[in-house]
Structures are given as C-alpha cells and as structure tokens.
BAVEX-886635 format. One line per field, with one value per residue (C-alpha): residue number from 1; residue in one letter; z, x, y negated. Coordinates in pm, 1 decimal, decimal comma. Each point is the difference from the previous one (the first is absolute). Layout:
N
nr = (NUM ...);
rest = (A ...);
Z = (Z ...);
X = (X ...);
Y = (Y ...);
***
This chain:
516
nr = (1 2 3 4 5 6 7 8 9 10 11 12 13 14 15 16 17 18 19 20 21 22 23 24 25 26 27 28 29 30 31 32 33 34 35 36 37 38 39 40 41 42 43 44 45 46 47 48 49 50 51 52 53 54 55 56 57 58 59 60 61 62 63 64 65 66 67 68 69 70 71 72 73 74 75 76 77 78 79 80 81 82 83 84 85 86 87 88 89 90 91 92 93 94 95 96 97 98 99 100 101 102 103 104 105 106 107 108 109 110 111 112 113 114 115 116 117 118 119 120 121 122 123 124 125 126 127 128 129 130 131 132 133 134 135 136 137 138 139 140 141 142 143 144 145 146 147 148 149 150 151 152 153 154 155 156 157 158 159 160 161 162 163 164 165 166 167 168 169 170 171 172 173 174 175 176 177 178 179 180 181 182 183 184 185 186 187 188 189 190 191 192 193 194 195 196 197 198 199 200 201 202 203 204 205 206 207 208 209 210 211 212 213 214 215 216 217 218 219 220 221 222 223 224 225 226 227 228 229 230 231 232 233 234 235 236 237 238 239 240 241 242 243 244 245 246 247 248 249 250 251 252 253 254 255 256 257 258 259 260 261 262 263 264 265 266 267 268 269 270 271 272 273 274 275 276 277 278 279 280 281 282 283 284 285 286 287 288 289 290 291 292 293 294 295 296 297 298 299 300 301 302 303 304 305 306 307 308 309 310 311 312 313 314 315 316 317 318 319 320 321 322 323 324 325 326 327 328 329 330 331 332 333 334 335 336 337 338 339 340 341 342 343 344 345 346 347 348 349 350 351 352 353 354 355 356 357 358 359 360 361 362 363 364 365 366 367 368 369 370 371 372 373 374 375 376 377 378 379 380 381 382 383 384 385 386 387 388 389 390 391 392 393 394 395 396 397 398 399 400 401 402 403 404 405 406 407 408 409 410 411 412 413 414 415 416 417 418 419 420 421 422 423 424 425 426 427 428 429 430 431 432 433 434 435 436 437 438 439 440 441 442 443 444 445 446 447 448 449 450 451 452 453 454 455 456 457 458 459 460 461 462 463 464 465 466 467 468 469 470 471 472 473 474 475 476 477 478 479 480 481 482 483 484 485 486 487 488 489 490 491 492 493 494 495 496 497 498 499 500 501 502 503 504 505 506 507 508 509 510 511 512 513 514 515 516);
rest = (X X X X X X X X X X X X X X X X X X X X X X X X X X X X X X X X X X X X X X X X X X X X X X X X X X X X X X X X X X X X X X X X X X X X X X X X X X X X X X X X X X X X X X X X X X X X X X X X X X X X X X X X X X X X X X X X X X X X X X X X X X X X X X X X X X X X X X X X X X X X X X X X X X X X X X X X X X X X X X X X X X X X X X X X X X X X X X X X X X X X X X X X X X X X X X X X X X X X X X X X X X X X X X X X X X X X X X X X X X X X X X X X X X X X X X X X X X X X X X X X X X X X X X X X X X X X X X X X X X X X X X X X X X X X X X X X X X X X X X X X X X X X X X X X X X X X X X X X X X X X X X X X X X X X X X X X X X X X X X X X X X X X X X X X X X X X X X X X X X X X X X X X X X X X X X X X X X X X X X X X X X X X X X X X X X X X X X X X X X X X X X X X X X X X X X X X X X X X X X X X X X X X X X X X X X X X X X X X X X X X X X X X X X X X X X X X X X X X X X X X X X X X X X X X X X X X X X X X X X X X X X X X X X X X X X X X X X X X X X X X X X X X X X X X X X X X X X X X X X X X X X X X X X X X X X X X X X X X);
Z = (0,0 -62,3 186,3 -168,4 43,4 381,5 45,7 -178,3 254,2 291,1 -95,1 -58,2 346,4 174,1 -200,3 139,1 341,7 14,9 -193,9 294,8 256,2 -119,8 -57,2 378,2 212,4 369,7 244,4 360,5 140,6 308,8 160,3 113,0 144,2 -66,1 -364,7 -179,0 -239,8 -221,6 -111,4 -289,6 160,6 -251,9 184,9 365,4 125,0 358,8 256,7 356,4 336,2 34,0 90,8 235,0 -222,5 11,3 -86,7 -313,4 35,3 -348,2 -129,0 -137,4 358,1 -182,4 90,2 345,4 1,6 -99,0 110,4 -1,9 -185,5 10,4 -73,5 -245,0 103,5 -102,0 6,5 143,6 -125,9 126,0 -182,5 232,5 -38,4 -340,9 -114,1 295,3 241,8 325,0 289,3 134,1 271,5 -151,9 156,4 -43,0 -313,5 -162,7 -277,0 -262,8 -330,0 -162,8 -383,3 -224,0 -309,1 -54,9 416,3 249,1 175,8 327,1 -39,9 368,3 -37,0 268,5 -77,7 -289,6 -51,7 -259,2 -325,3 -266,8 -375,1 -200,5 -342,6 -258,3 -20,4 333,0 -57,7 -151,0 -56,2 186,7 -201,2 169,4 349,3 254,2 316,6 326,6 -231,4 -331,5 -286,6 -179,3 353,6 -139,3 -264,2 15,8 179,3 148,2 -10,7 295,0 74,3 339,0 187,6 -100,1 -261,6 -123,2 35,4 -123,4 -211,2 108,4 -232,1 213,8 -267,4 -49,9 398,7 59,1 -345,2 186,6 344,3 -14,1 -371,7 63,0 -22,1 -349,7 -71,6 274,4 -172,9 -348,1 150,1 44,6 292,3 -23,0 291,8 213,5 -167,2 234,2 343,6 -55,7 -29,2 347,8 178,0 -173,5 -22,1 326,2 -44,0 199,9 345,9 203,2 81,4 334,1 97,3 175,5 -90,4 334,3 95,0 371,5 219,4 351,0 300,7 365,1 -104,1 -112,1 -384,0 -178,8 -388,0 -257,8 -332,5 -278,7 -142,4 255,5 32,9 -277,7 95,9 290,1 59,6 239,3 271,3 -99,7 190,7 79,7 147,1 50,0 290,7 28,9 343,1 169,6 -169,5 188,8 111,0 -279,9 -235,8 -86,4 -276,5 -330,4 -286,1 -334,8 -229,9 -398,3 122,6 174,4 330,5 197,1 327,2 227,7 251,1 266,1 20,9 364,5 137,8 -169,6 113,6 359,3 -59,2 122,2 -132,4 -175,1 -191,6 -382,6 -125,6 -374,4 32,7 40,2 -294,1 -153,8 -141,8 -210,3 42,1 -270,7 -28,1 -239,7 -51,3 361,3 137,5 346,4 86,3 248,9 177,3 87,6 121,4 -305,5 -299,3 23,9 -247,1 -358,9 67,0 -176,8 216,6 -118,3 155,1 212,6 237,6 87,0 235,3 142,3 291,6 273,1 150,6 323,0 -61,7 -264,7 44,9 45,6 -214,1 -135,6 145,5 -237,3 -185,1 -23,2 -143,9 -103,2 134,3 -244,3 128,7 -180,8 95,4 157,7 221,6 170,1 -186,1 26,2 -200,1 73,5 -324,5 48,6 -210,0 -250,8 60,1 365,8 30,4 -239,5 192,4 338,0 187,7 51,5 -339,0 -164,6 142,2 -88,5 -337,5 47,3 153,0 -344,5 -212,2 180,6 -26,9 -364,0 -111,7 -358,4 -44,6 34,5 -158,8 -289,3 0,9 -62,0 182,0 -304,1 -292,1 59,3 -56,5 -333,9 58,4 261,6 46,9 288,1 127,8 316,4 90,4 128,0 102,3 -118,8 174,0 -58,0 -244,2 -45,6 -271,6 -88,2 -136,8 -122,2 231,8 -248,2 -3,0 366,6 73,1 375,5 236,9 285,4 284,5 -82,3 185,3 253,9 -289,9 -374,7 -192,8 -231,9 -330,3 -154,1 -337,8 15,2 -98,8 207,5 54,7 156,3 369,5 -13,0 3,7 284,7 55,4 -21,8 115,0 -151,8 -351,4 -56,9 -87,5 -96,6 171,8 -149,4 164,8 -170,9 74,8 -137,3 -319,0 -30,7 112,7 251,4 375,4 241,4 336,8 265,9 55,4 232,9 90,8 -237,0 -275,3 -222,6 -268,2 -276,3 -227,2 -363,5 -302,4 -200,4 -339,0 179,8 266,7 374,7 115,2 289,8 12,3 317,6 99,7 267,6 71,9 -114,3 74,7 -132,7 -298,7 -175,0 -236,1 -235,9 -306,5 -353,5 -9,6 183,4 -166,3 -264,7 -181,6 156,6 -186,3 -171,9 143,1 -140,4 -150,8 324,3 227,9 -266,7 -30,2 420,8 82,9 -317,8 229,4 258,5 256,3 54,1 282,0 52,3 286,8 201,7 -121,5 -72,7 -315,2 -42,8 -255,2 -154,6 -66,0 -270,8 163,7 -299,5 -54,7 316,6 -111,6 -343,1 -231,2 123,6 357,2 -47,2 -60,3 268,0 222,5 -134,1 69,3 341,5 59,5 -100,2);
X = (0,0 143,9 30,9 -206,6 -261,0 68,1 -48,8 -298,6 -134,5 132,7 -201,9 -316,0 52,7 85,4 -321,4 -231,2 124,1 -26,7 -389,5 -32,4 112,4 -197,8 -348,2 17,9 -217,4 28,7 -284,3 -93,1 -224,0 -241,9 -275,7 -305,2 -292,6 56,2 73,4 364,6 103,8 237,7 140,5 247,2 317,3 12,6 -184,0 74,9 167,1 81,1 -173,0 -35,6 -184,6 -340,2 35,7 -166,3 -317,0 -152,5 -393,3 -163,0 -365,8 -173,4 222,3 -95,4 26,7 255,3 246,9 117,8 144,4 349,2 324,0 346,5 250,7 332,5 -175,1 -252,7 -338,5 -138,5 -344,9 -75,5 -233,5 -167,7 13,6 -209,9 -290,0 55,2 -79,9 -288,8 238,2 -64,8 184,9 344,9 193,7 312,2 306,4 347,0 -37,6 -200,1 173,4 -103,3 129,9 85,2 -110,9 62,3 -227,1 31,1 -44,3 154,4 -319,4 73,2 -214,3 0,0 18,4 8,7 350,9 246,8 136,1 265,2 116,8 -20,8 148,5 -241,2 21,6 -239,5 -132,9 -129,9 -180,8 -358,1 -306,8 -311,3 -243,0 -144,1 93,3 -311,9 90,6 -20,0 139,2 -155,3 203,6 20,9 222,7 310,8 198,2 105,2 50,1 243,2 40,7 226,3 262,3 115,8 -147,8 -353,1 -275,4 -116,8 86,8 -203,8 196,5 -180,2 -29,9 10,7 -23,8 -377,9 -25,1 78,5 -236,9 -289,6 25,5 120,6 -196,2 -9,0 417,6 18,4 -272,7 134,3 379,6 -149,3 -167,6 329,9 62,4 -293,7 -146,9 247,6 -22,6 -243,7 254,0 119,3 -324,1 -142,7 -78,3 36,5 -389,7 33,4 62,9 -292,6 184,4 -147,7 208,3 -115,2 8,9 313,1 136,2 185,8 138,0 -189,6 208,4 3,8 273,9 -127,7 -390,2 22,7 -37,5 216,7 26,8 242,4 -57,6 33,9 227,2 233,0 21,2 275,9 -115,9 -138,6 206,6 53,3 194,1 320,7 159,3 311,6 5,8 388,5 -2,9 203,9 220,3 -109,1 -280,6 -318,1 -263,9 -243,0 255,1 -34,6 262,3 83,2 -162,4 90,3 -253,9 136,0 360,4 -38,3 -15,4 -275,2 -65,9 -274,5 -196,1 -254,9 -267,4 -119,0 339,1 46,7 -376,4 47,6 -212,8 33,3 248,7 -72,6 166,1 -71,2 -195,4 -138,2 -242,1 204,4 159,8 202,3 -156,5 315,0 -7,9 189,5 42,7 266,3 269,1 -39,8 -234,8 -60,0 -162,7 -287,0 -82,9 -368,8 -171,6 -203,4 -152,5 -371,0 -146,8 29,2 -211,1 -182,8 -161,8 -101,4 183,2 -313,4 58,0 381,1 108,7 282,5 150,6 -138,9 265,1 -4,1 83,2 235,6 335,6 284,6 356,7 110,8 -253,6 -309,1 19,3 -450,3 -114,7 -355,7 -278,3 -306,3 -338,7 -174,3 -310,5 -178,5 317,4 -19,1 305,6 312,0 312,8 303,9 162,6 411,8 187,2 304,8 143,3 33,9 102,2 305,8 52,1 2,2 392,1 -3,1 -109,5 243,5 288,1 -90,2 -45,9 365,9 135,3 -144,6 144,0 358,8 -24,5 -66,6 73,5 134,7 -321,1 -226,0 184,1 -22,3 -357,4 -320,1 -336,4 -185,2 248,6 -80,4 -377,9 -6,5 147,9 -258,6 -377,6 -145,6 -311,4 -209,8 19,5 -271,9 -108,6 -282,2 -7,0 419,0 72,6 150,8 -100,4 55,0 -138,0 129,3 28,5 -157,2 -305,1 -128,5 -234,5 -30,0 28,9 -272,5 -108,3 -288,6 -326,5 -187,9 -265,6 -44,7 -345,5 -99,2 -90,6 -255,9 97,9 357,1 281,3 72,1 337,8 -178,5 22,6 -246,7 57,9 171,6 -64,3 365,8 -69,1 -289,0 37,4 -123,0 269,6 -15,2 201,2 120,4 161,5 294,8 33,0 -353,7 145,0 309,3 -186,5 164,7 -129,8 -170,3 27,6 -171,6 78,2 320,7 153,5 292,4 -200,0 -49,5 -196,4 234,9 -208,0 105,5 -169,5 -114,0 -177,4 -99,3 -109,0 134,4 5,5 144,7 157,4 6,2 360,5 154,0 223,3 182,2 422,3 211,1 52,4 319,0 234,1 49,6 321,9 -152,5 253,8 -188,2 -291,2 -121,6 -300,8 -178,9 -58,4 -327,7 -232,9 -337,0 -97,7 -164,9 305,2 207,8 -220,8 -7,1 327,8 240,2 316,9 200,5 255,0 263,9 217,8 220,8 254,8 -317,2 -161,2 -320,8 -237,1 -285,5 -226,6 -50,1 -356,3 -173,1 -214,6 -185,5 -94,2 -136,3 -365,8 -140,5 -220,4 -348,4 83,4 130,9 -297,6 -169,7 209,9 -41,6 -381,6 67,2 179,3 -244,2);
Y = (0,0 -306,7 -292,3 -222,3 242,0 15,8 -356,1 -29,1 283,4 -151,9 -348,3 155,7 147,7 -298,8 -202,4 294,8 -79,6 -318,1 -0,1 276,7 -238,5 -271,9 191,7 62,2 -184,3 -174,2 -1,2 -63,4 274,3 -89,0 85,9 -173,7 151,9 325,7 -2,4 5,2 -283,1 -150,7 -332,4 -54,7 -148,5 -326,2 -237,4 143,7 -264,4 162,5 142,5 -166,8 78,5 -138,5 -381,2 -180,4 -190,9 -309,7 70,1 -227,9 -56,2 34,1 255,0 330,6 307,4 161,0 -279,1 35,9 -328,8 -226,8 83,4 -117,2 158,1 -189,6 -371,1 157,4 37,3 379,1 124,5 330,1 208,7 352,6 325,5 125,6 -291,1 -1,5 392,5 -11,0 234,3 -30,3 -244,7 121,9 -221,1 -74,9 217,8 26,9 176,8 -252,9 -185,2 -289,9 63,4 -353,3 37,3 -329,8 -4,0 -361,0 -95,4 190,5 194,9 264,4 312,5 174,9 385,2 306,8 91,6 -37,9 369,2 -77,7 -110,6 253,0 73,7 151,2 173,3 -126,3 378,5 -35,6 -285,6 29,2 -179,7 -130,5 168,3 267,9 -114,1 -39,5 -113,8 -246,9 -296,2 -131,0 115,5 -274,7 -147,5 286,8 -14,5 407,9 282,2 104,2 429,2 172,6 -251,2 -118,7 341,7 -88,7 165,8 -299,5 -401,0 -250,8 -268,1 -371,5 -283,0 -253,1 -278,1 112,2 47,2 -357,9 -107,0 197,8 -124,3 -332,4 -87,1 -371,5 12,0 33,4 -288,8 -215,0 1,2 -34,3 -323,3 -124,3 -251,7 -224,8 152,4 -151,0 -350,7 -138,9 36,5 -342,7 -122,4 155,8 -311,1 -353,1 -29,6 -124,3 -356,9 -129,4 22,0 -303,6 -279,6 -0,7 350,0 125,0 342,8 170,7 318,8 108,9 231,0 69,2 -45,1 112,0 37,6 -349,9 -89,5 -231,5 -130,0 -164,5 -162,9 281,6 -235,3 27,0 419,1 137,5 353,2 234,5 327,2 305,5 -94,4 230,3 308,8 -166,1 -383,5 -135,5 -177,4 -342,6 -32,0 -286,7 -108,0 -162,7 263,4 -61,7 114,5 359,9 27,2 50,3 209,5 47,7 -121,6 67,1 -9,8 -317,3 -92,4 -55,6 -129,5 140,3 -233,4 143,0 -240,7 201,6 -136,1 -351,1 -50,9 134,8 274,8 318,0 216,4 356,5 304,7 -34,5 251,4 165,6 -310,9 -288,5 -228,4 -199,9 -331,4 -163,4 -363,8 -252,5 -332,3 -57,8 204,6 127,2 264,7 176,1 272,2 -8,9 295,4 49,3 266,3 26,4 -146,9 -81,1 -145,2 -273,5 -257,8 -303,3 -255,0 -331,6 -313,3 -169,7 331,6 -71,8 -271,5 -94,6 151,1 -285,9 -230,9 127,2 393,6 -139,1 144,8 -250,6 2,4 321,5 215,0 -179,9 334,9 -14,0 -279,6 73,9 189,9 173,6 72,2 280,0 187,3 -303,7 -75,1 312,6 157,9 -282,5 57,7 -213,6 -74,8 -27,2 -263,1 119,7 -286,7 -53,2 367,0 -102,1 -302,5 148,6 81,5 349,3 93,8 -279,1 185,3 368,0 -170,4 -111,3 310,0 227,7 -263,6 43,5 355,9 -12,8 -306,0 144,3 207,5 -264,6 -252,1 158,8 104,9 -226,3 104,4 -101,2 87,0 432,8 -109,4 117,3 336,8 75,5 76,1 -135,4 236,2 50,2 394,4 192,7 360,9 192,6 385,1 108,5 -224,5 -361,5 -247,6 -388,3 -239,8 -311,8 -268,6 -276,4 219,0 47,4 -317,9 114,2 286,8 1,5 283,8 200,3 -167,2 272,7 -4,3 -12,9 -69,4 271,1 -47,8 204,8 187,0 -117,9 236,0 222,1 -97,2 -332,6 -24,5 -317,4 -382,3 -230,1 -321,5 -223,7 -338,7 -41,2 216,2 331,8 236,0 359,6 267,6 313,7 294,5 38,8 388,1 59,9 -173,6 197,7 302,2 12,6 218,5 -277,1 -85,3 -138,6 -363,5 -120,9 -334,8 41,3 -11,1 -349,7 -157,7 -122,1 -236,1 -63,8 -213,2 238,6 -156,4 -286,0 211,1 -8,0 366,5 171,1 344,6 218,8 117,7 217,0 -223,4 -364,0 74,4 -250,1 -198,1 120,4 -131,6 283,5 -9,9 21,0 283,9 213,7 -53,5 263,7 78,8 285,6 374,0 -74,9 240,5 -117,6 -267,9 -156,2 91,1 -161,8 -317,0 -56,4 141,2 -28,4 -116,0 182,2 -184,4 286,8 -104,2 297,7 -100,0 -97,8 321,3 -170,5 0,7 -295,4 47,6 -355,7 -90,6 -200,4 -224,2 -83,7 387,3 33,8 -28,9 68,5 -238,9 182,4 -8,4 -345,7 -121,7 158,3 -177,7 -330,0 36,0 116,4 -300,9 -217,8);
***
C-alpha cells in the first residue's frame, strides 16, 4: 500500500472522528416532581442554589420572585408550578438552573443529576410520547442515557413563550412602555402658595416638623455609628452616607428629652442647608403633611427659646387645635454652637472629600424616591410624586359599587379623597389595619388619590446605576413596575413604581366622580 494511499485513510479517519465528536450532544439531566428531564447545555449558563427572592405582585405564580445574581437581577421561576406538580420546601438539593434565551431566567428544579453526552441515535422524537408534560414543551427524547429509561428533552424557549406570553409582545413593543417614568408627577403644578409642605416625626411622644425643602433624605439609622471623642452629648457620631461623612444629632438630648436606645423604628431625617447637612435622629417618621398657612403661628414670645437654643420656631394646629406640631427651623439648627462645630469637626476630618464634592452637582446621577413596604417587599416612588403622607383615620366612608380595591373616601381638609388598598391592587394577601400603616396621596389624572401602605421608611437617594428595567412579566406588571433599584452591598431590591400606572382610564374615572 502506498503511502499516499495511507494518508488518504488516515484523513478520512480523523474527519469521521471529529464529525463523531461533533454530532455528540451536551445536556443537564434533573428531576422535578418525580419525572426525569433534559436541557441542551448551550444556553445553561450555570447552575446556583436557590436564592433568596424578592416577590413581584402582578406577575404570573410561576415566578417565585427577583434575585440577585452578582449585580444582575434574575427571575426565578418554578418547575414544579409550572407542569402543575405539587409544592416541595426547597432543601439542600434544590438547585436553579440559570438558562439565557435572550434574558437570563432561574428555573428551580428537585435536583440536577448531571451533565450528559449523548449520541444522536439515542435521541428520538416527540411523536408518540404521552405523558405528565405537554409534548409540544420537548424537543426529544432522550433513550437510556445517564442510568435512566427515558429523559425528556425540554424546550424551554416554548416553556418561557407559554407561560410568560406577554414577554415576547412586551419586547416587540420596544421601550415605549417605560417612556412615561419621567413624566410621573409634573401635573402637579397647582401646589398652593400658602400651604406649607413638612415632614412630621416624633421625639419622646411629642411630634415635630420641617419644611420639605429643608430634608435632603430620610434613612435607616446604620449598624455602625463612629463616635467622635469629646463631642457634646447630643452628638451621636458619624455615618457614612454615599462615602461622605455625616454627622448624627439626637434631638432627645439637644432638646433635654429623655434619652433612649435606637431601635428598627427610629430614623434618620438628613437636614441641608447648603453644602452642609446633619443628620437628625428621631425616633420615627410620622407622617408628609400639607397644612395651609392661617393654621401655623409663631412660636409665642414667651416660650420662645433664647440664642442658640431657638431651634422651634413655629407651631401648626391641625385637627381643630387638638393635635399641635412644633415645626423646627433649618436655619437656626445650622446656626446653633454645638451643631456648628460637629459641622467643623467632619469638615477637618475630610476636608479633601468634601472639598471636592458638591451636594447638588451628584443630582443628576441620582433618583430621589420615598420607600415603602407592602407585605415582604420594598418599593419607591419618586419623591416629586407623593403630594402627602397622612395616618389612616379610625374610619373610612364606603362607597357603594366602587372597585373593589376601594377602601372608601376620607375627608382631607375639606376634599374628598379616595383611598385604595394598595395590596388589594397588587393582589396582594390583606391585613388587618395597624399604626404603621399610611395613606400616600398622589395626583392621578387630575385626581387626588390615596394608596394604603404597610408602612412609609425613608426617602432614599438611589444611583441611576443601580437602576434597571425590570424582567417584563406581563404586560400590567411591566406597565406598574417596569424599574428595579438593585443595591447589592446593602442586599436590598426596590421595585420602582409608576405612579401614573397606578390606576387605569375606567377606574380613573370612577374616582374622579367619587371625588366630586
């Protein structure tokens, strides 16, 4: 034989090995309730544990909620819900299998078993298969291969198609579902000149407000508090707020008060005036309020404090003077000693940091929202949007024939406004009422309507880098809740909402006449 001859036969090996090689296939075999399956290895991206979840109201019960995977916010879906199987409590054996078919989705299984080559003899068709799971879900069969008789080959591109249908229409839509964000609340031009907008909170069972103009942000007061040797009493520290310094005032002590452990309640209300801020610890956040000017006076002469200590300098009368609030002025709190010289002492200790940094100039890289729970969940809200926060009165009218998300009307100095439950809206499981919870009233087409919360917790300065759009889900869960705040070193998700999507065009108009 010659040689030519024996290279020519040692090619047309080598070819049929490598066609061999390449005909082979990769797949993941689980299991999930019971039954065997398969996934082609392409768009496995890796498998993880199951995550903890943050829940979505509106989305289809397949979804078990959002998680965070390295900065990038994955849904995470149920095999089990999905094919009808019955609930299992996740163990240690549980895994989520992250498939990426154009957005990374997690598909919780039973237990991975392993990754498999398979032949393309042992693969056949769907034909003739009858079975716990629709056909048209697999792609193939898969005939004695990893120990087992049969495994059933998913196509999860057709899984995802069937249970999440909206996808699909939502991204051929394109983006101008999202164009109205922007837009949320600049109907609401027709704030009165003499109404005064103030933040309520309360020190020692005694309520206090400041000018909304005056409050940069409310936050949790943090873990960790750096004390400052030989600072005055009323000094509590430092925090770090955005990698700058921040000093922390207790208004028990510089009000001679008495003085108490902070607890899950209390926060920080972050008071600038300039390029300075401080932050004043209260025991907790009450309330937004608008009151018109005739029911403020000024604190009277005689209870007036003198010098630095004229911290109060108004006093507002609501419900028929039986409810006073004593409203505290920015700018004698900036003017007085003690706080002057904590001022001083922060800018000492980072005089190069905060040199170099301007209060307003990060504006544009942030989104300013007020943060709120509803059951285990937090969402936001811009800032611009919330007219007013208020307590829940002891009793709401009903309305006859109103949704049935519609807890009944209010009466707010002298309007009627509408009140929704917000968990009835989002579908969400309700609960009896509770003196954390708040009415947050928006403009909504003209309309003023308020929206029953769990609880009001801060308002938070959030980077526009941390803001995503959220999986679309459905078309309404995309519409309400089409933004995501992943803050991943606080280990936090806040599902933005769109204000202007709260209520629909019918109901809208059911409103209005309520009001009326």
């Amino acid at each position: 034989m010659t040689e030519e001859v024996l290279e020519e036969q040692s090619a047309d090996i080598e070819e049929e090995a490598v066609q061999a090689t390449s005909d082979t296939r990769q797949f993941v075999t689980f299991l999930a309730g019971g039954e065997v399956f398969a996934v082609d290895m392409a768009p496995v991206q890796e498998i993880i544990r199951v995550p903890n979840v943050v829940r979505v109201p509106l989305a289809p019960r397949t979804l078990e909620g959002l998680s965070n995977l390295r900065g990038r916010v994955l849904p995470i879906i149920s095999l089990r819900r999905t094919f009808g199987f019955a609930e299992q409590t996740h163990d240690d054996a549980t895994r989520a299998v992250v498939i990426d078919l154009g957005q990374p989705l997690g598909f919780v299984v039973d237990r991975v078993v392993s990754v498999i080559n398979v032949e393309p003899a042992n693969i056949e068709g769907v034909g003739g298969i009858r079975g716990t799971v629709k056909s048209e879900l697999l792609t193939g069969i898969l005939k004695k291969v990893g120990g087992f008789e049969m495994v059933m080959v998913l196509d999860f591109a057709k899984l995802i198609a069937q249970e999440f249908a909206e996808i699909a229409a939502l991204a051929r839509a394109g983006a101008s579902t999202s164009l109205s964000s922007s837009m949320a609340a600049t109907d609401d031009d027709d704030t009165d000149s003499d109404e005064l907008q103030l933040v309520s909170f309360s020190v020692a069972e005694q309520e206090y407000a400041i000018d909304i103009s005056s409050v940069q942000e409310i936050v949790q007061v943090p873990e960790k508090i750096v004390h400052v040797p030989n600072s005055p009493a009323h000094v509590l520290g430092l925090m770090t707020l955005r990698e700058r310094l921040l000093p922390l005032v207790s208004l028990r002590s510089l009000f001679g008060l008495p003085v108490r452990d902070l607890d899950e309640r209390s926060r920080v209300v972050v008071i600038s005036l300039g390029a300075s801020a401080v932050g004043v610890v209260t025991d907790a956040v009450s309330e937004v309020l608008r009151v018109p000017s005739d029911v403020v006076d000024a604190m009277p002469a005689l209870l007036a404090r003198d010098g630095d200590l004229s911290d109060i300098s108004r006093i507002c009368r609501l419900d028929n003077g039986k409810r006073l609030v004593s409203i505290i002025s920015a700018d004698n709190m900036f003017r007085h000693s003690m706080v002057k010289d904590v001022l001083k002492t922060v800018a000492s200790m980072d005089e190069g940091k905060r040199g170099n940094v301007d209060d307003e100039g990060g504006s544009d890289d942030e989104e300013q929202v007020v943060v709120f729970h509803l059951a285990s969940g937090e969402f936001g809200v811009p800032i611009e949007s919330v007219q007013e926060i208020v307590r829940i009165p002891e009793e709401l009218t009903h309305v006859p024939r109103a949704p049935s998300f519609v807890e009944g009307v209010i009466n707010l100095r002298g309007s009627v406004l509408p009140v929704i439950d917000q968990r009835k809206r989002l579908d969400l499981p309700t609960i009896e009422r509770n003196d954390r919870q708040r009415i947050m009233v928006f403009l909504l087409g003209g309309v003023r309507t308020g929206f029953i919360v769990d609880a009001v917790t801060e308002v938070l300065k959030i980077p526009k880098s941390a803001i995503e759009n959220a999986p679309k889900l459905s078309a309404e869960q995309s519409r309400l809740l089409g933004r995501v705040a992943n803050l991943e070193k606080q280990k936090r998700m806040i599902q933005l909402i769109e204000p202007s999507h709260l209520i629909d065009d019918a109901d809208s108009a059911t409103l209005a006449s309520m009001s009326s």
